[in-house]
LOMITI-452077 format. One record per residue (C-alpha): y, z, x; residue in one letter; residue number from 1; chain. Coordinates in steps of 0.2 Angstrom, whole numbers. Each point is the difference from the previous one (the first is absolute). Layout:
BEGIN
+-------+-------+-------+-------+-------+------+
:    py :    pz :    px : marti : vexmi : tilo :
+-------+-------+-------+-------+-------+------+
:     Y :     Z :     X :     A :   NUM :    A :
...
+-------+-------+-------+-------+-------+------+
//
This chain:
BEGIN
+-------+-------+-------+-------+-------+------+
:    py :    pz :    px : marti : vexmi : tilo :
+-------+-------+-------+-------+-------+------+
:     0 :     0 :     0 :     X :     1 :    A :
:    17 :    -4 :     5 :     X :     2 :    A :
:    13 :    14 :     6 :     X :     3 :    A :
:    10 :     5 :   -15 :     X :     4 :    A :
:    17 :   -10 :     5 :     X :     5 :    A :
:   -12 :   -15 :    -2 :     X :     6 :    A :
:    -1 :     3 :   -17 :     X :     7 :    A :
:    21 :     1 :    -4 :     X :     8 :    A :
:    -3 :   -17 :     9 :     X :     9 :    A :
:    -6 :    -6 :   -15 :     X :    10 :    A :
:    14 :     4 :    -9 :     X :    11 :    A :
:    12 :    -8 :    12 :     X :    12 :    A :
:    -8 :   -15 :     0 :     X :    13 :    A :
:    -5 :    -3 :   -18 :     X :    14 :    A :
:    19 :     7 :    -6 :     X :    15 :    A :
:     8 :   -15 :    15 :     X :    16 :    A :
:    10 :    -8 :   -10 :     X :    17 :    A :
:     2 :     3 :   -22 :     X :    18 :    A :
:    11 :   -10 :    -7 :     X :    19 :    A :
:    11 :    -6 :   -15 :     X :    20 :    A :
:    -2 :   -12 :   -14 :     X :    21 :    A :
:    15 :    -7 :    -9 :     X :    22 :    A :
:    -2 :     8 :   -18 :     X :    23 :    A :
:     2 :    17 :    10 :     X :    24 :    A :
:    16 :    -4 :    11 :     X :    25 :    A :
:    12 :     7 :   -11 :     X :    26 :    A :
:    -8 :    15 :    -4 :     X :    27 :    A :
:    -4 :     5 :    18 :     X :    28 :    A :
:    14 :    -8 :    10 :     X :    29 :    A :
:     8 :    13 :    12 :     X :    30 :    A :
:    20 :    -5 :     1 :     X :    31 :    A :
:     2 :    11 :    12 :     X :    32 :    A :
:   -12 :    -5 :    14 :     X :    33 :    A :
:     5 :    -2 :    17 :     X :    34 :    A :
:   -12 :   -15 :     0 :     X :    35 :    A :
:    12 :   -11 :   -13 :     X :    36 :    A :
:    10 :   -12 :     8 :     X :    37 :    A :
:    10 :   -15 :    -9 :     X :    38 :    A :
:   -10 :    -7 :   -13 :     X :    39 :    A :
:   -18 :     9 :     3 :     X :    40 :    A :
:    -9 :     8 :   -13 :     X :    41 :    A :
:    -6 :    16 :     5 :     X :    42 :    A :
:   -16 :     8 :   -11 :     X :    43 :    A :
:    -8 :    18 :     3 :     X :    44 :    A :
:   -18 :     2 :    -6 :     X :    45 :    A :
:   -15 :    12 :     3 :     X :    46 :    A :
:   -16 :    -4 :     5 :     X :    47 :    A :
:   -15 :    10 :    -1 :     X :    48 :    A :
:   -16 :    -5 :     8 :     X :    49 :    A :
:   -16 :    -4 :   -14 :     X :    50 :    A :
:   -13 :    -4 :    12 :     X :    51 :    A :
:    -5 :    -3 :    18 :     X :    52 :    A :
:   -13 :    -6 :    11 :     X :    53 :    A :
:     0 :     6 :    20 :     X :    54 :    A :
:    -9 :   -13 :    10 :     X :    55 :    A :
:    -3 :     8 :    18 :     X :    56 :    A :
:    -5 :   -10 :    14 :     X :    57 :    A :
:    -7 :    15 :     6 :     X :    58 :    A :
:    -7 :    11 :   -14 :     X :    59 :    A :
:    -1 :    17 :     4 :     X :    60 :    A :
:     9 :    -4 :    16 :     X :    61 :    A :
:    20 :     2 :     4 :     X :    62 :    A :
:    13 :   -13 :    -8 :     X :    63 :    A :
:    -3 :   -17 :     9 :     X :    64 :    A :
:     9 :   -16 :     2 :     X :    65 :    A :
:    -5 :   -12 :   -15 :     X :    66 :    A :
:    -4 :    14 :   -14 :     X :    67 :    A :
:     3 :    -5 :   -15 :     X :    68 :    A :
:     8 :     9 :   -17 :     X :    69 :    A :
:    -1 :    -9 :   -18 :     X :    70 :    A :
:    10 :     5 :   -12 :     X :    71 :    A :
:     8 :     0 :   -17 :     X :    72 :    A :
:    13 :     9 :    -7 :     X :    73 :    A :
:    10 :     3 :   -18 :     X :    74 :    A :
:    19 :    -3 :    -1 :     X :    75 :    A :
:    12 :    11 :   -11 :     X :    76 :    A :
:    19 :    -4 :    -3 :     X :    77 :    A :
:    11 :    17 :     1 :     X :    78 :    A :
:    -4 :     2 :   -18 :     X :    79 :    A :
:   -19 :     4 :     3 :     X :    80 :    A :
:    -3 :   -17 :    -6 :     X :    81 :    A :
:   -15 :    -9 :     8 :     X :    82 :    A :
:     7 :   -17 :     4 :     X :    83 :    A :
:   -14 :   -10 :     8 :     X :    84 :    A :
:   -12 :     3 :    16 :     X :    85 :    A :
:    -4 :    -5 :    17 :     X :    86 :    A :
:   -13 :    -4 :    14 :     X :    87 :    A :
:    -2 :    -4 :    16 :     X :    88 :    A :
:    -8 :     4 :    18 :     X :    89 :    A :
:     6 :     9 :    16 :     X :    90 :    A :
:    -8 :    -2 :    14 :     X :    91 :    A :
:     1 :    12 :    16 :     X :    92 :    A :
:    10 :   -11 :    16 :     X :    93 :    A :
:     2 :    17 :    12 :     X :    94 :    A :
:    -6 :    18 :     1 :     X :    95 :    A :
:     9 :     5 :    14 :     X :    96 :    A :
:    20 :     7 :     1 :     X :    97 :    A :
:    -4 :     5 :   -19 :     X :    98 :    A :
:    -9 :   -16 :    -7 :     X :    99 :    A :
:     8 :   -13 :    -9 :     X :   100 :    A :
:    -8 :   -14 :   -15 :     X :   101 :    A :
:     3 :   -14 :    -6 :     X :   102 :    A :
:     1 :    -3 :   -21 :     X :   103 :    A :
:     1 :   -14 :   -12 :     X :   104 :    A :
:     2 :     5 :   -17 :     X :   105 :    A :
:     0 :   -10 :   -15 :     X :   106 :    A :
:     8 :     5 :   -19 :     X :   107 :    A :
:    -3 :    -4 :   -16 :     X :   108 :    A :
:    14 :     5 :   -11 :     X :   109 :    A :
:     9 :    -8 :   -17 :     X :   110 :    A :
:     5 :   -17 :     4 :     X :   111 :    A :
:    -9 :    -5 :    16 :     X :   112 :    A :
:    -7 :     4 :    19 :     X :   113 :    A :
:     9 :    11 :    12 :     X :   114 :    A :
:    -6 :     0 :    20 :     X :   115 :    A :
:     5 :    11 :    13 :     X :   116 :    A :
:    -6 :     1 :    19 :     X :   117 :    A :
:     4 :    11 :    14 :     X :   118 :    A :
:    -7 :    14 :    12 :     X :   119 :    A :
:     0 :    16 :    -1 :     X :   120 :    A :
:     3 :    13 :    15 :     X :   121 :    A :
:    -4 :    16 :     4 :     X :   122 :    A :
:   -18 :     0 :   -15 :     X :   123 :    A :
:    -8 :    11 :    14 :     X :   124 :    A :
:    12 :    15 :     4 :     X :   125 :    A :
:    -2 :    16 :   -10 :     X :   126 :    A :
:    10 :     5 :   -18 :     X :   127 :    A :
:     6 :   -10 :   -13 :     X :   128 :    A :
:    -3 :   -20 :     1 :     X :   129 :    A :
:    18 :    -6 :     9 :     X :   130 :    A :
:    11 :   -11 :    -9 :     X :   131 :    A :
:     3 :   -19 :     3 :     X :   132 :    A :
:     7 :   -16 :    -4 :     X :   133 :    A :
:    -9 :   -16 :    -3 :     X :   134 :    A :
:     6 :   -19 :    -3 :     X :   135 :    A :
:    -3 :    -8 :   -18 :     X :   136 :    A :
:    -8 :   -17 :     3 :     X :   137 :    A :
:     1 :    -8 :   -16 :     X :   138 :    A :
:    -5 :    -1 :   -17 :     X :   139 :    A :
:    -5 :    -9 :   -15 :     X :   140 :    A :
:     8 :    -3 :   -16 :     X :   141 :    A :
:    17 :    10 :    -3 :     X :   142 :    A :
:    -3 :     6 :    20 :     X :   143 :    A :
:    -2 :   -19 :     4 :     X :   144 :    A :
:     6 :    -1 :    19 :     X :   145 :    A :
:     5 :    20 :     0 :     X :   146 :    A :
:     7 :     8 :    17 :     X :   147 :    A :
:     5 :    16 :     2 :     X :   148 :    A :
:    -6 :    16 :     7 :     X :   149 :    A :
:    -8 :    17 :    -5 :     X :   150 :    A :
:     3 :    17 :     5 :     X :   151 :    A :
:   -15 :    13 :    -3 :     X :   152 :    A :
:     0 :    17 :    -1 :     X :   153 :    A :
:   -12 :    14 :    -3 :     X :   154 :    A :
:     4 :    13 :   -14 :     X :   155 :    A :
:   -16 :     7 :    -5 :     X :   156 :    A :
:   -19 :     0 :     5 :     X :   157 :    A :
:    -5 :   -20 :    -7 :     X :   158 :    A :
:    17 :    -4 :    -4 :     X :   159 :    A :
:    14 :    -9 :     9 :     X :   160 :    A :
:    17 :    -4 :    -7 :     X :   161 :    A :
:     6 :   -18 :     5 :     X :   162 :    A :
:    16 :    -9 :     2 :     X :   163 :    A :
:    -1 :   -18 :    -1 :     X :   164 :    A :
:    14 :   -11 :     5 :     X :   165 :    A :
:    -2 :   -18 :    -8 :     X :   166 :    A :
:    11 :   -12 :     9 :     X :   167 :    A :
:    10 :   -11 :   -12 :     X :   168 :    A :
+-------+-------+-------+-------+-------+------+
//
């Protein structure tokens, strides 16, 4: 079995990058962010992780190079509304200076696709899962050719509150 912090792993990697859907916007848009500028639309949404699948490369052995996490994970506006879900793999790049993966995450929310991809750094080093920012990539329907950024932070065991910036 893996170390306890192995196990928050998890929920870093399967909570990488929640996003928004359009129906949501208004209800979950934060004025106020530091992260607005010009004519970006800022959402804030909560993710909390459904289900997850460790695949070690080692089992029983320490975090390697090339471990895998599957995941999904359900999507709530500020309201408490669930407004769609998402999936997605991490797989382990480096276990030294704190470890770092690499995500691509997929979400299916009202109106069409959202994709995000990005690393994540410190998965290894003890406490809370650290915060990060990955690059949106693109999208389907109303996200058709979406850029942007998200901000994640943990605020609870399973759940991480997220800050997505969709450039305009």
């Amino acid at each position: 079995m893996r170390p306890i912090r192995a196990a928050r792993l998890g929920t870093a990697t399967a909570l990488v990058t929640l996003l928004a859907c359009a129906p949501v916007a208004a209800a979950a848009t934060d004025t106020d962010s530091a992260h607005a500028t010009g004519g970006d639309r800022v959402i804030t949404l909560i993710g909390r992780l459904a289900e997850q699948t460790r695949l070690p490369v080692n089992p029983g052995g320490p975090p390697a190079q090339g471990d895998r996490t599957v995941f999904r994970s359900d999507l709530f506006d500020l309201y408490g509304n669930q407004v769609g879900d998402t999936g997605g793999t991490c797989i382990t790049t480096r276990v030294d200076n704190g470890g770092a993966e690499e995500c691509v995450v997929n979400y299916n929310l009202p109106g069409g696709q959202l994709t995000v991809q990005g690393m994540v750094f410190g998965i290894l080093n003890p406490g809370p899962p650290p915060s990060f920012d990955n690059a949106i990539t693109g999208g389907t329907g109303v996200f058709d050719r979406a850029r942007g950024s998200v901000h994640a932070d943990t605020i609870g065991t399973g759940t991480r509150r997220f800050t997505i910036d969709l450039d305009r």
